[in-house]
N, C-alpha and C positions, 0 to 999 in steps of 0.2 A: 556458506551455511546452507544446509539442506531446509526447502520449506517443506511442509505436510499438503500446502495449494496453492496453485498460481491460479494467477487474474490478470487476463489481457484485456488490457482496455484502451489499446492501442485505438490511436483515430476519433478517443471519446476528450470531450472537455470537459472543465469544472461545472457544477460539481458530481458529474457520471462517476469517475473513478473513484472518488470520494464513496457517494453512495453503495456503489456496488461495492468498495472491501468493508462499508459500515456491515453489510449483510449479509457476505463471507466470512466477517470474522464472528458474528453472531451464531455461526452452525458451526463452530469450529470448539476445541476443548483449551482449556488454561494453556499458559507454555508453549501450543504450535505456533508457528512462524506462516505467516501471509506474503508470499511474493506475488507485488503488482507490478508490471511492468505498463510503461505510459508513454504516448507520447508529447503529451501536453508538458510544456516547459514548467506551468504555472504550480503541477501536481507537486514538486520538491516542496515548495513552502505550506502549500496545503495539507501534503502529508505529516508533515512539522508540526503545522497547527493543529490537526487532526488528532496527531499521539498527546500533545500535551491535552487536549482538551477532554481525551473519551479514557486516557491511564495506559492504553496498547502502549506498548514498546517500539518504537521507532527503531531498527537495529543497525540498519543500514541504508544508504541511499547511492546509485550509482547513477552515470550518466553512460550510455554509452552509443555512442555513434549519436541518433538520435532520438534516441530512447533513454527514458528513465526508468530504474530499478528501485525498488520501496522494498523492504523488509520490516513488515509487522510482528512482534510479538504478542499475540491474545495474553491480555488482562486477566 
């Protein structure tokens, strides 16, 4: 899935990556897609809770190597 912006918050912990895509996807339009990439293990379940809690579309979540992949869709 193509995003429209990515967000390295690679090296940051809870809740940095949190905050920073709360206010990424606030400058963003309906529909685009927010890819954060993390390396905080904890960001998976955060990101989880984060979509249910604020309406964003959670789209996808990857792991890879040691990084995490979060795909938001703007509310």
């Amino acid at each position: 899935m193509d995003a429209q912006r990515e967000l390295d918050t690679r090296g940051l912990n809870c809740p940095l990556p949190i905050l920073k895509a709360k206010k990424a996807l606030a400058d963003m339009r309906s529909g685009e897609v927010l890819k954060v990439v993390a390396t905080d293990p904890g960001s998976m379940r955060d990101f989880q809770a984060f979509a249910r809690q604020t309406g964003n579309e959670l789209v996808d979540q990857q792991t890879v190597g040691d990084e995490f992949i979060h795909l938001l869709r703007r509310r």
